[in-house]
C-alpha positions as a printed Julia matrix, in Angstrom:
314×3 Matrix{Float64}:
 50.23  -10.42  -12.95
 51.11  -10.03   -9.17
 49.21  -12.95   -7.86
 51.74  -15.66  -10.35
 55.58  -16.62   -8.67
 58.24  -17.79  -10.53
 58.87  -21.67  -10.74
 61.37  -23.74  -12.32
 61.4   -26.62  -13.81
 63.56  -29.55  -12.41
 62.7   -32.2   -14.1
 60.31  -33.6   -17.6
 59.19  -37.03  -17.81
 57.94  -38.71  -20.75
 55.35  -41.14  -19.27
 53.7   -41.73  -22.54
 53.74  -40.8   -26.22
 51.67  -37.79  -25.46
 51.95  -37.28  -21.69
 54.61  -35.27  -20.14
 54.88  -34.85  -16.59
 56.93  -31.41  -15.28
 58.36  -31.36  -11.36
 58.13  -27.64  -10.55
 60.46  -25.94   -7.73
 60.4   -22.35   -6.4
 62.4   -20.31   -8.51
 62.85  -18.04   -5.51
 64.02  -19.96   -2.2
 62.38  -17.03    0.08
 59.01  -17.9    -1.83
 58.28  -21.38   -1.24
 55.5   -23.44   -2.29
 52.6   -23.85    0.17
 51.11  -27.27    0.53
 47.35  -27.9    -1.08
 44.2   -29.71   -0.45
 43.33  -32.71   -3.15
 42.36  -31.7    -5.98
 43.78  -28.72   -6.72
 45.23  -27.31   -9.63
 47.47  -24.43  -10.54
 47.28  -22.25  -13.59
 50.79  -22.29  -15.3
 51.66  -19.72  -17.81
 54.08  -21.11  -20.61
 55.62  -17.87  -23.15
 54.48  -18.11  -26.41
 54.97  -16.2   -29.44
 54.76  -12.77  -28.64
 52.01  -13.4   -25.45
 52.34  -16.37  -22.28
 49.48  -19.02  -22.98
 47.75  -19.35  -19.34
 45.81  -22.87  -18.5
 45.47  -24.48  -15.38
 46.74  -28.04  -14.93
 45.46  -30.3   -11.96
 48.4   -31.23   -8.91
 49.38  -34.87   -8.93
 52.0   -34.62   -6.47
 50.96  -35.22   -2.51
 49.19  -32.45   -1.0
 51.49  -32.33    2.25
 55.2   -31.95    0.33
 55.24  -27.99   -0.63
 58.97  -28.93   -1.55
 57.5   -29.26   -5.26
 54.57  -28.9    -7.5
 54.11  -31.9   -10.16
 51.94  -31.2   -13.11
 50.88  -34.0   -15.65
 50.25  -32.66  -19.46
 48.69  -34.96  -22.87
 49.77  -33.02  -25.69
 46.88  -31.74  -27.57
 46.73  -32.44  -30.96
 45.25  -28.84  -32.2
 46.91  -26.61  -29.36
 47.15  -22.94  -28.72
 50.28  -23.26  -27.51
 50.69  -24.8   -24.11
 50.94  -28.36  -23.95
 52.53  -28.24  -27.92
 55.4   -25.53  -25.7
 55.43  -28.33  -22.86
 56.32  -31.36  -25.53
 58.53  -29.17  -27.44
 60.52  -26.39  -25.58
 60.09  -26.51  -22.11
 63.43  -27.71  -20.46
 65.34  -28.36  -17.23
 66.17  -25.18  -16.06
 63.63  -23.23  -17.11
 61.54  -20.52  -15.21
 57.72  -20.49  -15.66
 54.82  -18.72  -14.41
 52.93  -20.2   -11.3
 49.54  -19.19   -9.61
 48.84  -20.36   -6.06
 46.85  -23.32   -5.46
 43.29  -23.25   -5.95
 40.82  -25.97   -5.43
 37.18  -26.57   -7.29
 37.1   -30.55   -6.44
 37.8   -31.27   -3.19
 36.27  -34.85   -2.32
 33.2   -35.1    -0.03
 35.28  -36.65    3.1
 31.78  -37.8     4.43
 30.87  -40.05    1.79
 31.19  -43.92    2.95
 32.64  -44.7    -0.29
 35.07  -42.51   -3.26
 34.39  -44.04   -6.83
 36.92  -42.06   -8.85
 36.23  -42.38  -12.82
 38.81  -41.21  -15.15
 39.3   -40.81  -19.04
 42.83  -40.39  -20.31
 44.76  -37.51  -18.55
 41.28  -36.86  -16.8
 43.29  -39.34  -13.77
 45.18  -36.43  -13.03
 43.18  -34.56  -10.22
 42.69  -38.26   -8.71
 46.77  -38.59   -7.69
 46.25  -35.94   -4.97
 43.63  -37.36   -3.76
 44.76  -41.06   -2.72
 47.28  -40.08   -0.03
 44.64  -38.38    1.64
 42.42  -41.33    0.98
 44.87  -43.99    2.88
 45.52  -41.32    5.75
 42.32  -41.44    6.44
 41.29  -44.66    6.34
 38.43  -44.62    3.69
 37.13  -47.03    1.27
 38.28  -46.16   -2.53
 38.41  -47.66   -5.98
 39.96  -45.66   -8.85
 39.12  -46.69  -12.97
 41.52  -45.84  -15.83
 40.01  -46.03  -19.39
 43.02  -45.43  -21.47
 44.25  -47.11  -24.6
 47.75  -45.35  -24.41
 48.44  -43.95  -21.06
 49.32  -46.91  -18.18
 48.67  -45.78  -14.35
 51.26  -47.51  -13.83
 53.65  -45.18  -15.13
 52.95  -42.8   -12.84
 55.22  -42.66   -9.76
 52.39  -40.92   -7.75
 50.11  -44.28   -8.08
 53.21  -46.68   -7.02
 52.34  -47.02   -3.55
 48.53  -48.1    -4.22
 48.81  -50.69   -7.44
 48.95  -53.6    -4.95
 46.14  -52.58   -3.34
 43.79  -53.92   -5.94
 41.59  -50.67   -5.52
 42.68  -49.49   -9.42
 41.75  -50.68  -12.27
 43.05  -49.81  -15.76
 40.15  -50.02  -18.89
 42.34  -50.18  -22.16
 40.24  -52.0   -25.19
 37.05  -52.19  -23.27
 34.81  -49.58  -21.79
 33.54  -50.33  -18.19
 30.05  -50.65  -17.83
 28.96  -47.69  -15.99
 25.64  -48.51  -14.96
 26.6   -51.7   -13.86
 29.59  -50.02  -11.87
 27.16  -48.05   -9.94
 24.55  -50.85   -9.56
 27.23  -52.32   -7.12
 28.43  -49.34   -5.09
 27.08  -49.13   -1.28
 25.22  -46.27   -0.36
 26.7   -43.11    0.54
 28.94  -43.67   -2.39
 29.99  -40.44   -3.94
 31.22  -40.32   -7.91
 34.17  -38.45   -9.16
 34.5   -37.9   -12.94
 37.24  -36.19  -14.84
 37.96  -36.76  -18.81
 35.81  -36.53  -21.79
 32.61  -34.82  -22.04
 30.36  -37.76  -23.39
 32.01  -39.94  -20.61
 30.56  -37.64  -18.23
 27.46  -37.32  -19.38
 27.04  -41.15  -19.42
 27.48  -41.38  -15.96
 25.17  -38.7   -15.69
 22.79  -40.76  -17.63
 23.0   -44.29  -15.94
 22.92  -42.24  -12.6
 19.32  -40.95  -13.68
 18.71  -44.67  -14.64
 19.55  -45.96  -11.02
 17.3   -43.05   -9.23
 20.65  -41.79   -7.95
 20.94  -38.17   -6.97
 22.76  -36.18   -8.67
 24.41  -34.46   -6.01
 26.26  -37.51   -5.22
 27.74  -36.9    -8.7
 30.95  -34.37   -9.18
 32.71  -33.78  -12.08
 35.93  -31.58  -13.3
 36.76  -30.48  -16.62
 39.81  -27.71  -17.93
 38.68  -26.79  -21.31
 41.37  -25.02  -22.76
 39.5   -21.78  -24.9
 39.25  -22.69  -28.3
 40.56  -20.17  -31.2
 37.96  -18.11  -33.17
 37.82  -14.97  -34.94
 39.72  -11.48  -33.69
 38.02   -9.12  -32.17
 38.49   -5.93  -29.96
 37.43   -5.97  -26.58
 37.53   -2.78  -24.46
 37.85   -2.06  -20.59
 35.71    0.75  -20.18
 36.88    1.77  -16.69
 40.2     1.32  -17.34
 40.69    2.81  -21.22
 42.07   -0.31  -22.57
 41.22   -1.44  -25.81
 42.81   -4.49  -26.71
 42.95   -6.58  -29.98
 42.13   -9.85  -29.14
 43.91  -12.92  -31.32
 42.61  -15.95  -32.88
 44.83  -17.71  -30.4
 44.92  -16.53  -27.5
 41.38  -16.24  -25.24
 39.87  -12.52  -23.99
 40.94  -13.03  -20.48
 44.77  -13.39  -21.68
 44.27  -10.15  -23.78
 43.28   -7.99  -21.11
 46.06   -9.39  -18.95
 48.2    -8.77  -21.18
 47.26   -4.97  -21.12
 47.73   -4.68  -17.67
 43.99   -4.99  -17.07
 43.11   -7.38  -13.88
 40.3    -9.52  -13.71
 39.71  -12.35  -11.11
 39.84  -15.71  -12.86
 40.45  -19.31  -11.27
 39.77  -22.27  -13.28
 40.42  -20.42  -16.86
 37.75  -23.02  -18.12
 34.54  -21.56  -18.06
 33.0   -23.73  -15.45
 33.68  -21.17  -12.04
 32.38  -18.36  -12.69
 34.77  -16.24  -11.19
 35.97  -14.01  -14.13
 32.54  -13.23  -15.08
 32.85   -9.5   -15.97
 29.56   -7.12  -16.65
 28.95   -6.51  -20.54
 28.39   -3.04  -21.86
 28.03   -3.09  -25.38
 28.4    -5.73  -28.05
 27.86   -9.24  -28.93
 29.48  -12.36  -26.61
 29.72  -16.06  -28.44
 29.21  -17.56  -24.73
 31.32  -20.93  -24.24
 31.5   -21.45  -20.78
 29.87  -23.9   -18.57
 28.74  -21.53  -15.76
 25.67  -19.01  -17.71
 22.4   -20.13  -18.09
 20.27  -19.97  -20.59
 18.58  -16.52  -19.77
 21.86  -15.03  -18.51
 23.27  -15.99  -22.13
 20.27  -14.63  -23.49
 20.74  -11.14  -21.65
 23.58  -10.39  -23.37
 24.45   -8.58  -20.05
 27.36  -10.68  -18.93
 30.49  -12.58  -19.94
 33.28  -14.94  -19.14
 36.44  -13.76  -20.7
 38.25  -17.01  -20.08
 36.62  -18.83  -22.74
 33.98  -16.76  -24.5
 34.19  -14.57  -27.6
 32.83  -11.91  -29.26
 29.93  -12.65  -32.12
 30.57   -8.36  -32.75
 33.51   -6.6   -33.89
 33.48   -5.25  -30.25
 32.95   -5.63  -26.96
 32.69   -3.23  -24.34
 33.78   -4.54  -20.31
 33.18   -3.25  -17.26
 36.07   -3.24  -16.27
């Protein structure tokens, strides 16, 4: 697709068993990288067998050096393809697929207080934001509950272990409500890993009469495999077979057919395409009940098809 660049890789780190971290450089000198607000993340697309696996990966490198992109990645341990391609063939040297910048968790700067909570690789959006936390002068504190991944090996979180403002949970789990009980007000919460550790924050949030609104949260859930199917662009004549593999939205791409997508996670909204005719198995975040209902609608980047078919609007 038009909108990705080349980018090559110049260097792989092994920061943990499962956690690879990939320094990305323009391929092409006369396209440089532009810098990015915290929090952003980048959709990388990493060939596969006989298609390019597309998910987007959160920035961990500072927000003001466009010199390169720095991408953290656990390796998952059923995978479509990408992060088992990132642990096992992607080298020095070689050229991937980058998107520009896009940003769906930028911090509230107004807040009198950022309480970051992380699960496992869910610290990754979290790197970009602490230069622009010390720049500005705000109050922070940063928790880690990891058994196997140390902050500390993290070159991106060097400059702020001594400031006592991150804390690493390895055998113990924190306890949240008693973590909010002690923010000040106008603290805001930032939540990125598992989906039960969100919704317990969530929960002891309701418990402390907090609003919810002071709660954010970001999750990348990579589409999950499911039956084939055929989905068709109407407006454009494509009909594409669709693999157990690989999600709708990398199908039609992959037939030439554009559709607007961001997050490739279900949770924007973006690629939400009209339905025609068929069936959807609706996995995204974004729908509501009555819009899932309709049968009207769809987001290709995670959902499937229940039918044999589905027609697009597209």
């Amino acid at each position: 697709m038009s909108r990705f660049m080349k980018a090559r890789v110049a260097a792989v780190d092994q920061l943990s068993s499962s956690v690879r971290r990939l320094t990305l450089v323009p391929a092409d000198e006369a396209s440089p990288f532009t810098p990015f607000s915290p929090g952003s993340h980048v959709v990388l697309g990493i060939p596969g067998e006989g298609r390019v696996c597309r998910n987007a990966y959160s920035l961990i490198s500072p927000p003001d050096d466009p010199s390169h992109y720095c991408i953290a990645v656990r390796r998952q341990p059923v995978s479509r393809g990408g992060s088992e391609a990132i642990h096992s063939r992607v080298q020095v040297g070689d050229e991937l697929e980058l998107s520009p910048p896009a940003n769906l968790f930028l911090p509230h700067w107004q807040a009198r207080h950022h309480l970051m909570l992380a699960g496992g690789i869910g610290i990754t959006p979290f790197l970009s934001y602490l230069p622009e936390l010390e720049r500005r002068g705000a109050s922070w504190e940063l928790h880690l509950r990891s058994q196997d991944l140390d902050v500390a090996r993290f070159p991106e979180a060097a400059p702020y272990l001594a400031s006592g403002n991150i804390t690493q949970h390895r055998l113990e789990r924190p306890n949240l409500k008693a973590l909010l009980a002690r923010q000040p007000a106008g603290t805001h919460v930032y939540l990125c890993g598992p989906q039960a550790m969100i919704d317990a924050v969530k929960e002891a949030a309701r418990e402390l009469h907090w609003s919810l609104a002071r709660i954010h949260h970001e999750v990348f859930a990579a589409p999950e495999p499911g039956t084939p199917f055929t989905a068709v662009a109407r407006a454009s004549g494509v009909e594409v077979a669709v693999g157990a593999q690989e999600s709708m939205l990398e199908a039609l791409e992959r037939s030439g057919v554009e559709v607007t997508s961001l997050c490739r996670g279900g949770v924007c909204g973006q690629c939400r395409v009209d339905m025609l005719e068929g069936e959807a198995e609706h996995r995204d975040a974004f729908l509501d009940k009555q819009e899932r209902a309709s049968q009207r609608c769809v987001m290709p980047c995670v959902s499937r098809a229940r039918s044999q078919r589905l027609v697009l609007d597209l």
